[in-house]
C-alpha positions as CSV (number, residue, x, y, z in Angstrom):
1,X,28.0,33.0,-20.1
2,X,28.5,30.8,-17.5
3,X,31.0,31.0,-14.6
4,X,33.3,28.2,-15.8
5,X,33.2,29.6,-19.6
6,X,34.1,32.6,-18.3
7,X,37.2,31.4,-16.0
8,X,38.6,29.3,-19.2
9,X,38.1,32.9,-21.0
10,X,40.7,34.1,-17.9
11,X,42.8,31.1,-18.1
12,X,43.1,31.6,-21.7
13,X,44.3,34.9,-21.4
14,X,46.5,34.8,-18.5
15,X,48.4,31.8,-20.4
16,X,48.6,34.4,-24.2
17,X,49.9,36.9,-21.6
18,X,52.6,34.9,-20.2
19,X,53.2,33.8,-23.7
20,X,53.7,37.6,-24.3
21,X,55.7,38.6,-21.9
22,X,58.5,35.9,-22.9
23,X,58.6,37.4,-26.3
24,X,58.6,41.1,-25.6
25,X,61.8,43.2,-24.1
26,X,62.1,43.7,-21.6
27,X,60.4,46.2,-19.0
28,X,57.7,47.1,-21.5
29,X,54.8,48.2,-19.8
30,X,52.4,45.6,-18.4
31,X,49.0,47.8,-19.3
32,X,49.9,48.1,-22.2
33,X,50.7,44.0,-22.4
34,X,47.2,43.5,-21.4
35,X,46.1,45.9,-23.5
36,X,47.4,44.1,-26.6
37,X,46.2,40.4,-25.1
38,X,42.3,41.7,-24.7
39,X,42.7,42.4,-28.6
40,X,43.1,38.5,-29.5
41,X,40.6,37.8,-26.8
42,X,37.8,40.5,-27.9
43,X,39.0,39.0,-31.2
44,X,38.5,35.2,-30.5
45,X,42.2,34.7,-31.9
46,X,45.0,32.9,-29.6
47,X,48.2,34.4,-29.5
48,X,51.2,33.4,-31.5
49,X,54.2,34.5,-30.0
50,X,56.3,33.5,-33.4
51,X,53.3,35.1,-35.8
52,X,54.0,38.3,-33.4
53,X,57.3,38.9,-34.0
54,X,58.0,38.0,-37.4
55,X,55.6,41.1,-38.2
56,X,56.9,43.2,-35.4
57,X,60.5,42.8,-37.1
58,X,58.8,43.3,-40.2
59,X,57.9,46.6,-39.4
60,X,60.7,47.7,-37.3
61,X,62.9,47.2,-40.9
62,X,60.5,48.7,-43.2
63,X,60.2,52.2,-40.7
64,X,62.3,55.3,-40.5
65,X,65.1,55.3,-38.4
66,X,62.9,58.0,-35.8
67,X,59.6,56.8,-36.5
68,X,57.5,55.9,-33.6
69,X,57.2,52.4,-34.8
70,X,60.4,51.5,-34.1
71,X,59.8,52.3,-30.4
72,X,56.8,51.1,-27.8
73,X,54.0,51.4,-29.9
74,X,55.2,49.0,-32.2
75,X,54.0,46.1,-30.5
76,X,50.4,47.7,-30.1
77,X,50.3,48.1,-33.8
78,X,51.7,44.7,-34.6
79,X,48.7,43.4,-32.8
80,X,46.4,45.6,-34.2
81,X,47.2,44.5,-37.7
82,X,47.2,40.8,-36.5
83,X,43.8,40.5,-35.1
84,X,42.1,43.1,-37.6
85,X,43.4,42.5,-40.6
86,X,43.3,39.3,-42.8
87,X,46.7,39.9,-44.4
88,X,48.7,42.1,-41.9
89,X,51.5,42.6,-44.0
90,X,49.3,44.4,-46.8
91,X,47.6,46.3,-44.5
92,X,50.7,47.5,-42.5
93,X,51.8,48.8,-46.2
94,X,48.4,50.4,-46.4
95,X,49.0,51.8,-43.0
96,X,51.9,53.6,-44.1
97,X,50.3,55.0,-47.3
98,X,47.1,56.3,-44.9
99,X,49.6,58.0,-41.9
100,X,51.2,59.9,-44.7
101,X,47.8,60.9,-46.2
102,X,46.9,62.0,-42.6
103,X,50.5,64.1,-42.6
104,X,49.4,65.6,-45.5
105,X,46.0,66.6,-44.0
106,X,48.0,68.7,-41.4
107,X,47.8,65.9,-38.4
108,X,50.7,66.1,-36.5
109,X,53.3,63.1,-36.0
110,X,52.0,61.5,-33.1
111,X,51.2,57.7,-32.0
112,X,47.7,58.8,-32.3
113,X,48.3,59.5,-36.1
114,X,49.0,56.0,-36.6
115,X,46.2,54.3,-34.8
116,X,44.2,56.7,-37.3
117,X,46.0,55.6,-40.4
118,X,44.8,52.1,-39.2
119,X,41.1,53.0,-38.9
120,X,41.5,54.8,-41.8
121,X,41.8,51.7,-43.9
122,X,38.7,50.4,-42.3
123,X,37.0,53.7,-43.1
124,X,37.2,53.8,-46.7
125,X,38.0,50.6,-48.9
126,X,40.3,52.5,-51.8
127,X,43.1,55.2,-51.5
128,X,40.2,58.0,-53.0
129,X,38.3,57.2,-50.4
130,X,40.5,57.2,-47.6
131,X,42.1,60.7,-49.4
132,X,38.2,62.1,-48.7
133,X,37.8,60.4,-44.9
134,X,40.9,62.1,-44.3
135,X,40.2,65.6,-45.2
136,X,36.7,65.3,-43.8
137,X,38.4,64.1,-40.6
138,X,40.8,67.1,-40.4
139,X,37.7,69.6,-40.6
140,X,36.3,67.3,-37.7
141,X,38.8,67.5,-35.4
142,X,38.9,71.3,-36.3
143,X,35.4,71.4,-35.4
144,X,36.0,69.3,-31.5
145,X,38.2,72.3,-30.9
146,X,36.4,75.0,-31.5
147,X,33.6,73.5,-28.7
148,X,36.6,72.4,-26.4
149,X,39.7,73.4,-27.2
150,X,41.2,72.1,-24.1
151,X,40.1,69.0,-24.1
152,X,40.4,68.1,-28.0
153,X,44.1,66.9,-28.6
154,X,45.4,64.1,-30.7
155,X,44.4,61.2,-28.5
156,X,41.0,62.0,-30.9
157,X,42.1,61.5,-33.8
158,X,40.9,58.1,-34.3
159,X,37.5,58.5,-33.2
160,X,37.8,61.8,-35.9
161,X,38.4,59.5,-38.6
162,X,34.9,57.7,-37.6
163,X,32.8,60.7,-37.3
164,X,34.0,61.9,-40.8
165,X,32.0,59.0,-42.7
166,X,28.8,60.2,-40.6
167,X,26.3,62.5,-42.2
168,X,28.1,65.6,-40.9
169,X,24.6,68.0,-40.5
170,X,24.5,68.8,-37.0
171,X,26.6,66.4,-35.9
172,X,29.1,68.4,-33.6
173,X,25.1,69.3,-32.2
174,X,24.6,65.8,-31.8
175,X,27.7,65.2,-29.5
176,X,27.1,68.3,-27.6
177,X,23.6,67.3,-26.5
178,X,25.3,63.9,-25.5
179,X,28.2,65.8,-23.6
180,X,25.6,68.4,-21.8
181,X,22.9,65.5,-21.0
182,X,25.8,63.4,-19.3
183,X,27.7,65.7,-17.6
184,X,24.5,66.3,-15.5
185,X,24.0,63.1,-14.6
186,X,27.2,60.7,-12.8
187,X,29.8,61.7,-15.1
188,X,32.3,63.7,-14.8
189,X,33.3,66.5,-17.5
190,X,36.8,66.3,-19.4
191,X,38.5,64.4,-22.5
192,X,37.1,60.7,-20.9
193,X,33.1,62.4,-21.2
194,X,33.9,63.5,-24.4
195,X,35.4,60.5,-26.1
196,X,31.8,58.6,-24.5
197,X,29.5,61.5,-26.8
198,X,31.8,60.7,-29.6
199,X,30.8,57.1,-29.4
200,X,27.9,57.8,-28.5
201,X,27.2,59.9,-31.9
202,X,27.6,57.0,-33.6
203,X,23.7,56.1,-32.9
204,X,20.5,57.4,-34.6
205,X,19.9,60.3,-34.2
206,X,15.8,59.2,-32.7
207,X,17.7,57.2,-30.0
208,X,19.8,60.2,-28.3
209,X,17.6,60.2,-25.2
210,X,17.4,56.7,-25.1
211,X,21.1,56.4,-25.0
212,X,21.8,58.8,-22.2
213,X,19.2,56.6,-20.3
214,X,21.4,53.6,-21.1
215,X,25.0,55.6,-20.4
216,X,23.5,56.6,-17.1
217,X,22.1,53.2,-16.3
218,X,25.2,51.0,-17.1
219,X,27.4,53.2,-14.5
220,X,24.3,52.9,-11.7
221,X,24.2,48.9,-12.3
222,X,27.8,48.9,-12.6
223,X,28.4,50.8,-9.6
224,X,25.4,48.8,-7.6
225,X,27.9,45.8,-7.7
226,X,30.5,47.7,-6.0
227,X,32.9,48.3,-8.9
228,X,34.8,51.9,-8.6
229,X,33.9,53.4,-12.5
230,X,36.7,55.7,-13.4
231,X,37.5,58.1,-16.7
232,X,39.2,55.2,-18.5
233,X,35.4,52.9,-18.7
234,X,33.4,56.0,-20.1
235,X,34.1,54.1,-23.2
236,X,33.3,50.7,-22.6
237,X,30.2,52.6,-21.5
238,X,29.4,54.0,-24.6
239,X,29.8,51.1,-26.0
240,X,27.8,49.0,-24.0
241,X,24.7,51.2,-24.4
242,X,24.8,51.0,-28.1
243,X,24.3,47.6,-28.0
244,X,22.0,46.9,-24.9
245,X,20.7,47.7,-21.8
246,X,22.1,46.6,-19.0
247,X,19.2,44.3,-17.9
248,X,20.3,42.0,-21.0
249,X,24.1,42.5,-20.7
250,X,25.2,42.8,-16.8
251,X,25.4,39.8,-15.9
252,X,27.5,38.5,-18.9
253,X,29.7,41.3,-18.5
254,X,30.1,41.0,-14.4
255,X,31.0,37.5,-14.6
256,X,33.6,37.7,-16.9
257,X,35.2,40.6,-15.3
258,X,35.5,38.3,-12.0
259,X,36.9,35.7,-13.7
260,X,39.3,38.5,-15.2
261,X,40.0,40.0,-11.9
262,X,40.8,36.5,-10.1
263,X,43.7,35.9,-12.2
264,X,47.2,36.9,-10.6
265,X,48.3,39.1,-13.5
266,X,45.0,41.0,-12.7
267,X,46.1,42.1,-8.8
268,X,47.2,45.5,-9.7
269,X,45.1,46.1,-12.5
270,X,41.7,45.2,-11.8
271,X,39.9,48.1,-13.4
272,X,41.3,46.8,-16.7
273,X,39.2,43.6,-15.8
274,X,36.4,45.4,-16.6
275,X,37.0,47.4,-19.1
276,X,38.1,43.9,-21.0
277,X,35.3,42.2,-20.0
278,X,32.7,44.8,-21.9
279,X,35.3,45.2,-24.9
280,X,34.9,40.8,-25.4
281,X,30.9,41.2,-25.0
282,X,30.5,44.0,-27.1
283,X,32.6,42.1,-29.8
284,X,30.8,38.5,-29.5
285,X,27.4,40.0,-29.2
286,X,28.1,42.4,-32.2
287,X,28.9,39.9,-34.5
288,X,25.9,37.2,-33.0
289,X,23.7,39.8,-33.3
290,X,21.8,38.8,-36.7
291,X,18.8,41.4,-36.0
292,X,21.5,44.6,-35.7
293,X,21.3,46.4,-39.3
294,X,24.8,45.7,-41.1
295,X,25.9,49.3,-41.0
296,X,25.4,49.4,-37.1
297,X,27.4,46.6,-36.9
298,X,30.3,47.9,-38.7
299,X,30.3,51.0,-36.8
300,X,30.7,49.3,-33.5
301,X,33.1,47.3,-34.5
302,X,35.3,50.4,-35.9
303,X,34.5,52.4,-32.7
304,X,35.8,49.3,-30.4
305,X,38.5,48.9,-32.6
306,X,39.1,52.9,-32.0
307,X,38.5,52.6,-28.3
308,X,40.7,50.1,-27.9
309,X,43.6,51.6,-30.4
310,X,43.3,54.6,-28.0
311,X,44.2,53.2,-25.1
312,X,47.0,51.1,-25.8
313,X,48.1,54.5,-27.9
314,X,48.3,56.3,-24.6
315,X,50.3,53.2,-22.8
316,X,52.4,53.4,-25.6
317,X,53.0,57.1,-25.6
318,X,53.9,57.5,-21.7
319,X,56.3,54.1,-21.9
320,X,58.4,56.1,-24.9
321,X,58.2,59.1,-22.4
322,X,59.3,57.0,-19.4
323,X,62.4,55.6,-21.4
324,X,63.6,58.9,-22.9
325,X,63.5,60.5,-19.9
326,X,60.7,63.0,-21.0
């Protein structure tokens, strides 16, 4: 990618985000805007601010009068089902069907629980199916405790979902050896380390040194061109070195996250300039990528889609907070 592809990329964007902002309330947090705008873009779908809120009222009616999705992660959602799903409407139904299934399974009401429900659907293509990902998922996020109880918490419940369609023999081994190998190299310990060995996991089980190597190496390139790599990229990370190495991938990824980062709306959130950057290349070279096995495929695109459902969860979570007073 080019410099000038990559600043109609950002121009793109920047013009979906202002179409955004005209069509949301008011005061609703501007990550978490961004957040839902890298979705279409990672996507390759432009934003229709009409298409947005006909589904948005759509599920605001058809929700419980204290159900989350009445609240700020309904527009995270509303995207989610826009730019992952062929018929939103069906799968927001399926959505609802899936977060009671997850209920049921002893998950806890949280915004988390609905970001699973969604990557639930994509985990199992009939309601059996998603009734066994569930309660496989349940025994996986018991299992996260039990190695780190404090830093397991609902925010992993998506990524749960994901490792419960794995083959589940000496898995939680698997992530371990990911989480001990990284910690003692550049990255730091906690919930962000974690959430990069889940993603990690999702590799071969013969590639687990190689895929350190590449973890370490994308934060020593990235770092090498002066960018500041905090808790938040671990993922991108992750994701990243699944696909490549950064000898193949560095320079697509650092110049669309310039072009990102020279765009106004960009001037107080530059490290999400990155972290959408690696999200759009990891899409496009995913789905260009006719030598990648069909199941790798579909598990990166489930983990992004995870990664990115996270994030905008948390946004979501701490602008309810900030409005309630919490």
């Amino acid at each position: 990618m080019n410099k000038e592809a990559a600043q109609q990329i950002a121009a793109r964007f920047a013009r979906d985000y202002e179409q955004l902002v005209n069509a949301v309330s008011w005061g609703t947090d501007k990550r978490q805007l961004l957040s839902i705008i890298a979705q279409y873009a990672a996507a390759g779908k432009d934003f229709s601010a009409k298409e947005f809120l006909q589904l948005s009222d759509h599920i605001k009616a058809n929700s419980g009068w204290l159900s989350g999705l009445k609240g700020a992660l309904n527009y995270s959602v509303t995207a989610l089902l826009l730019t992952g799903a062929s018929d939103p409407y069906d799968a927001f139904e399926k959505m609802q069907q899936s977060y009671q299934l997850l209920l049921d399974n002893k998950f806890r009401k949280t915004s988390f629980t609905y970001i699973a429900a969604i990557t639930l659907i994509s985990a199992a293509e009939d309601a059996e199916g998603r009734a066994q990902v569930a309660a496989q998922a349940k025994e996986v996020h018991e299992n996260m405790k039990k190695k780190h109880y404090f830093l397991t918490s609902y925010d992993d419940y998506p990524l749960s979902i994901l490792l419960a369609v794995q083959d589940q023999d000496g898995l939680m081994e698997k992530i371990e050896f990911y989480y001990a190998a990284l910690s003692e190299g550049p990255f730091r310990k906690g919930n962000d380390l974690q959430l990069l060995s889940h993603i990690l996991a999702q590799g071969t089980e013969n590639d687990k040194e190689l895929l350190v190597d590449r973890a370490i190496h994308w934060m020593e390139n990235l770092r090498s061109r002066g960018l500041k790599i905090k808790g938040l990229h671990y993922p991108i990370l992750g994701l990243l070195a699944l696909i490549d190495k950064p000898e193949n991938l560095l320079e697509e990824v650092m110049v669309l996250s310039e072009a990102f980062c020279e765009q106004k709306l960009f001037k107080w959130y530059k490290d999400m300039g990155l972290l959408i950057a690696g999200q759009m290349v990891v899409r496009q070279r995913t789905a260009g990528n006719q030598a990648a096995s069909a199941s790798l495929a579909v598990s990166i695109e489930a983990v992004l889609q995870a990664q990115q459902a996270a994030a905008v969860a948390a946004i979501s979570a701490g602008a309810a907070a900030a409005s309630s007073g919490e």
